[in-house]
N, C-alpha and C positions, 0 to 999 in steps of 0.2 A: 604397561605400555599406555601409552597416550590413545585416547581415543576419541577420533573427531568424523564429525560427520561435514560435507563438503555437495554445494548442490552447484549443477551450472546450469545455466539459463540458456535459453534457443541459441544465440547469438554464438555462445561458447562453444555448441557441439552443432552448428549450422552448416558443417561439412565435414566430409571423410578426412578434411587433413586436419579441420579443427577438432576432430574426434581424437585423431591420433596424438595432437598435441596435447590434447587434457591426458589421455594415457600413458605420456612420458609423464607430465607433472604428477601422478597419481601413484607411479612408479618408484619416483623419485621419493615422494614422501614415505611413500610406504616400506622404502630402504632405509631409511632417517630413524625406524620405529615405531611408526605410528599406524593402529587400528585406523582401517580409513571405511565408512559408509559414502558410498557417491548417492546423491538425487539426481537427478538429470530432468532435463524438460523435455517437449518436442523438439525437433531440428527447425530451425529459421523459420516461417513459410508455411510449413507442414500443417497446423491448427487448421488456418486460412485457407488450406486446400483444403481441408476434410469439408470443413463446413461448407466451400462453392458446392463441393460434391453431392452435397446432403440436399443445397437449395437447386441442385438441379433436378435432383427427386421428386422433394415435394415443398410445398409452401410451407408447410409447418409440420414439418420432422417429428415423431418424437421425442419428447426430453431423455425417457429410457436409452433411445437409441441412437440418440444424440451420446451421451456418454457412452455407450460403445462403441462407436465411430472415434469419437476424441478422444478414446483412452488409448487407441492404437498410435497415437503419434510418440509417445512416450515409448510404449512396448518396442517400437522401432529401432530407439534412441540406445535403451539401456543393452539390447540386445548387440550392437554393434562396439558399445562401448568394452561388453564383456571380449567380444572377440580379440579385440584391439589388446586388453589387458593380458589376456588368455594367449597372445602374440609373442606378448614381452614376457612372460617366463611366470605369470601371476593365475592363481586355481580361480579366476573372479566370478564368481554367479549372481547373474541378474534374477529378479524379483518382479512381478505385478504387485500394484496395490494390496490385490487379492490376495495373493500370495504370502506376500508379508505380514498379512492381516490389519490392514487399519482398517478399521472398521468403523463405518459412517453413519447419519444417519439418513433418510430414505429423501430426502432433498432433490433430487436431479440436476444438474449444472450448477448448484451453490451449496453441495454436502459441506455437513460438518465433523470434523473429526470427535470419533466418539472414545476409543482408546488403542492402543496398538502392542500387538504381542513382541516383545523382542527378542523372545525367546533363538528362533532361527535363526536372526540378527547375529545375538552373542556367540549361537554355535557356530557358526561359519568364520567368524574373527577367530574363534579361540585353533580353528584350523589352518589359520595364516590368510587367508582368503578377503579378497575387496569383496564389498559387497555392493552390487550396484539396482536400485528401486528406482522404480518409474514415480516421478513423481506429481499431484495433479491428481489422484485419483485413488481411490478404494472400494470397498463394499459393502452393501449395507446388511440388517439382521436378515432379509430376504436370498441373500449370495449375489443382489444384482451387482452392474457395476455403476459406478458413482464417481463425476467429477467433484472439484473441489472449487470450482470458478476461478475467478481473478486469483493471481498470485495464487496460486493452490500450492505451486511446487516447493517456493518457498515458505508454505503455511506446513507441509510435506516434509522438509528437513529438520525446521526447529520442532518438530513434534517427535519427530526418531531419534532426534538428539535429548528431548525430555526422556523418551521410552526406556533408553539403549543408556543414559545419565552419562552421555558423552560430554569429555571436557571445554571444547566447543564448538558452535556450528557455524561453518564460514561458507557466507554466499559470494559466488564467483558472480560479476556483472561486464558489461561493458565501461563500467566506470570504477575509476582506483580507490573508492570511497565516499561518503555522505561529506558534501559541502556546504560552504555556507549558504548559498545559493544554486540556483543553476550557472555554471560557467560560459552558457551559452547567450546568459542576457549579459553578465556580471562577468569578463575576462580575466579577473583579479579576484574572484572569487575562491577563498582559503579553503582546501581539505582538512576535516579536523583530524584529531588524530583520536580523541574518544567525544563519545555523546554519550546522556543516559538514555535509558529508557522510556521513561516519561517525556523526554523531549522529542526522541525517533516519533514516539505514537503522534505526536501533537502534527510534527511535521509530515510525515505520513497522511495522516488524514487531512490535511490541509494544501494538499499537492506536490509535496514532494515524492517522488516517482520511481526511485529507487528500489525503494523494499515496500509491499504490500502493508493495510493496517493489520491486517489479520496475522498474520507471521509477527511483526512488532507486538500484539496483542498477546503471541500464544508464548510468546520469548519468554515476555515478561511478568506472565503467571505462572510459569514453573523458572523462571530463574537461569535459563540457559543463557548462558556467556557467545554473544555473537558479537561475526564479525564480515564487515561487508570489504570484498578485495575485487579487483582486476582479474579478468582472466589472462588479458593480451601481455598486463608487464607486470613486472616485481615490484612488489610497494608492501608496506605494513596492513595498507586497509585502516580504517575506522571502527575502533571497538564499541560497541555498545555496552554500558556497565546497566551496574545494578545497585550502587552504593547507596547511602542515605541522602536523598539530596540538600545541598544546603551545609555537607561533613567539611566542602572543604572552601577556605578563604578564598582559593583564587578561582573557584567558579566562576565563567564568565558572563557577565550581564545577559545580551542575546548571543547564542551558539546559531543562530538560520534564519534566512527568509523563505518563506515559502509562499506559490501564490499559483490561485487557480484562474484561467481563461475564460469555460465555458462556462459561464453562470449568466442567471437573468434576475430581474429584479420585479416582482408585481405588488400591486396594492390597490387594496379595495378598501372604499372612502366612504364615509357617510354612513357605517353600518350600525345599527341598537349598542348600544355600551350598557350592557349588561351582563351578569356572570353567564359563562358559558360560551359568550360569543365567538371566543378564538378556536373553542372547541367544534363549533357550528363550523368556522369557515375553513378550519385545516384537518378537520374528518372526515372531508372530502377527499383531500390530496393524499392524505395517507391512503384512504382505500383507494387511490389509484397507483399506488406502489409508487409514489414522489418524494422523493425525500427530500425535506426544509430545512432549510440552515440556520440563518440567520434571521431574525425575527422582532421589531418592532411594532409596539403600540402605542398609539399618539395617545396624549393626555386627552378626558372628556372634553366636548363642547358642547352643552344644548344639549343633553344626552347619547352625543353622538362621535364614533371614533371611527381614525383610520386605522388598518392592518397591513403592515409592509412586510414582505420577505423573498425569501432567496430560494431557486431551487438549482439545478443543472440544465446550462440552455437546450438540453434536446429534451427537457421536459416543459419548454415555455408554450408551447402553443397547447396542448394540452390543458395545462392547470388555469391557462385563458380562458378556455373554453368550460373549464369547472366553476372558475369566478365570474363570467358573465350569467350562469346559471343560478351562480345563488345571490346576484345583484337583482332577481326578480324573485326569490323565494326571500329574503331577509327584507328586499325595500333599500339597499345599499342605492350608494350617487353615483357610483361607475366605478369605471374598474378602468388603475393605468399600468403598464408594463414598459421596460426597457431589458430589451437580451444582450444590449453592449455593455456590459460590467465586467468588473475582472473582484477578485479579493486578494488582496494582501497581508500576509502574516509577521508578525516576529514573535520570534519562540525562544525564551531560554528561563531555566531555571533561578538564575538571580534576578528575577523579578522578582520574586517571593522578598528579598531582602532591601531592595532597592525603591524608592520611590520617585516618581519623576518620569518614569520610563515609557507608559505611556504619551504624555504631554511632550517627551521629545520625538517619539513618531508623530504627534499631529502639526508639531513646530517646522519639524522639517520637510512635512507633506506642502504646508501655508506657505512655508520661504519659497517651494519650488508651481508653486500656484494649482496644487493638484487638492482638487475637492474631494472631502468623507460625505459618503452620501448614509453610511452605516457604520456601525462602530458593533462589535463583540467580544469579550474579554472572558478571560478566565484566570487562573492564577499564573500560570506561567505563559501566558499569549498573549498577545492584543490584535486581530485583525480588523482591516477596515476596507471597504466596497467603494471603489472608484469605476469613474470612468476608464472602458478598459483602455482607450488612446492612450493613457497615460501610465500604462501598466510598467513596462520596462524604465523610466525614467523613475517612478516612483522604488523600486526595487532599487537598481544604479544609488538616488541617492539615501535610500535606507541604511544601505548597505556602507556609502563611505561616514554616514553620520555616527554609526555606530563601531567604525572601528573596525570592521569583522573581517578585511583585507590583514591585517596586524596579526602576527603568532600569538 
């Protein structure tokens, strides 16, 4: 028999009648022949209220006890879902974290999966049985319990679908698949029908919003065949592969745009141009748990350079406050910032074989009067830091310059 594992997200099981609907679709498959593992997330909402709960407590919760609070939104989830299946004629038995054994390590609200027993897993399938796991969550060498942060649930599927070497792991969304863009800036914006994996992660961490880096990341080190679908309609979904990239002729130039809002832009002028110095002014920010993106250094003058870069605008007044600090410990000329930036991505594997590809994103940024204030590249990307006023138009004509409207 076929064996897949299948998670659905808050949205999916955000009511008793959307509960029941995944439990006909679960039904259904499971008469088709197929081994079916469910994830499930919390219900709609539910996270959002635990945590008001928490901040009506106290100001700063526990992290321990913060994941016990949030691990109940799930336990809620999976237990109602069994009932529903347990309804329609199916032996389904839910599962905690704990239960199932994944087992993390002692992180609190950002655990990391450390390996998972499937043993129980396979006994329960080989008895006919759905099995349904809360997903988001485990326990560490201690028996505490442990979240898995952002995107946990689907970091939670493709890790049972490694464990249990299910044929593959399909996340239910509110969307019928990974597109070229968002459809919400880009109305003509094409769903693919596969991407690789190397491109998911690229696009993932560059703001598309879909599917978690971390789930793209964990797919893609054990090999598990995913695939992102709709919960509301019938569609194929978007496969994620895992082929050689490059195997095949009609790989397409860019497969996505992807682009992030909340970003800010700072730099500090005038500082020593000497080895070490980047380390001097971003050894800061890292120890304030800031994470930097993008990153320029201006050529010497007089002995002396600028340092520009990117963080996330809810960490701009912060790293302001870090760089005003060592504009008096280094002897720097000032320090300037802008939080109205946006980045823009295009991502696809036939760059690798293609040249030109680049200079046609900057050509068509100039034709349409939108300025590169920064530039990033990698092998298969090239993003670039605008003003964010001109975020949606610059997407819009990325998107008709390249084609990515066309099958």
């Amino acid at each position: 028999m076929t064996l897949i594992v299948e998670k659905f997200g808050g949205t999916s099981v955000g009511s008793v009648e959307r509960i029941n609907a995944v439990a006909d679709h679960l039904i259904k498959k499971h008469q088709s022949g197929e081994q079916l593992v469910v994830v499930v997330s919390a219900m709609s909402g539910e996270t959002n209220r635990l945590v008001g709960l928490a901040s009506d407590i106290s100001d700063e919760p526990s992290p321990r006890e913060m994941d016990v609070l949030l691990s109940t939104g799930e336990q809620v989830t999976i237990a109602l879902l069994s009932m529903a299946l347990q309804k329609r004629g199916n032996d389904a038995r839910s599962y905690t974290g704990g239960q199932v054994s994944i087992n993390t390590d002692n992180v609190h609200s950002r655990a990391r999966i450390l390996n998972i027993d499937g043993a129980r897993i396979k006994s329960d399938l080989d008895k006919g049985r759905i099995v349904v796991v809360a997903g988001f969550q485990g326990v560490d060498f201690g028996g505490n319990i442990t979240t898995l942060g952002r995107g946990g649930s689907d970091t939670t599927a493709v890790a049972i679908a490694a464990a249990t070497e299910a044929d593959e792991c399909r996340i239910y969304t509110d969307v019928d698949g990974i597109y070229t863009t968002d459809p919400r800036v880009v109305p003509n914006a094409r769903r693919l029908a596969s991407i690789t994996a190397e491109e998911m992660l690229e696009l993932a961490s560059l703001g598309a919003k879909v599917l978690q880096t971390r789930s793209v990341e964990f797919a893609g080190k054990y090999k598990v065949p995913l695939r992102v679908l709709s919960s509301f309609i019938e569609g194929p979904g978007t496969l994620i592969t895992y082929e050689e990239e490059g195997s095949s002729m009609e790989a397409p130039l860019i497969s996505g745009i992807a682009f992030q809002r909340d970003e800010a832009k700072l730099t500090i002028r005038g500082i020593p141009d000497h080895p070490g110095i980047a380390h001097q002014v971003l050894g800061p920010i890292s120890d304030a748990h800031i994470n930097v993106d993008v990153i320029i250094q201006n050529a010497s003058a007089k002995g002396l350079t600028d340092l520009t870069f990117t963080v996330p605008r809810a960490d701009y007044k912060p790293c302001m406050e870090i760089l005003n600090q060592l504009v008096l410990t280094l002897g720097a000329r000032d320090v300037r910032g802008d939080d109205q930036i946006a980045k823009v991505s295009i991502v696809g594997v036939g760059m690798r074989s293609h040249i030109g590809v680049a200079n046609k994103m900057f050509k068509t940024l100039a034709d349409n009067n939108i300025n590169i204030q920064m530039i990033s590249t990698s092998e298969i990307k090239v993003s670039v830091i605008i003003d964010e006023e001109h975020l949606e138009k610059a997407v819009q004509t990325l998107h008709d310059a390249f084609e990515l409207e066309s099958a």
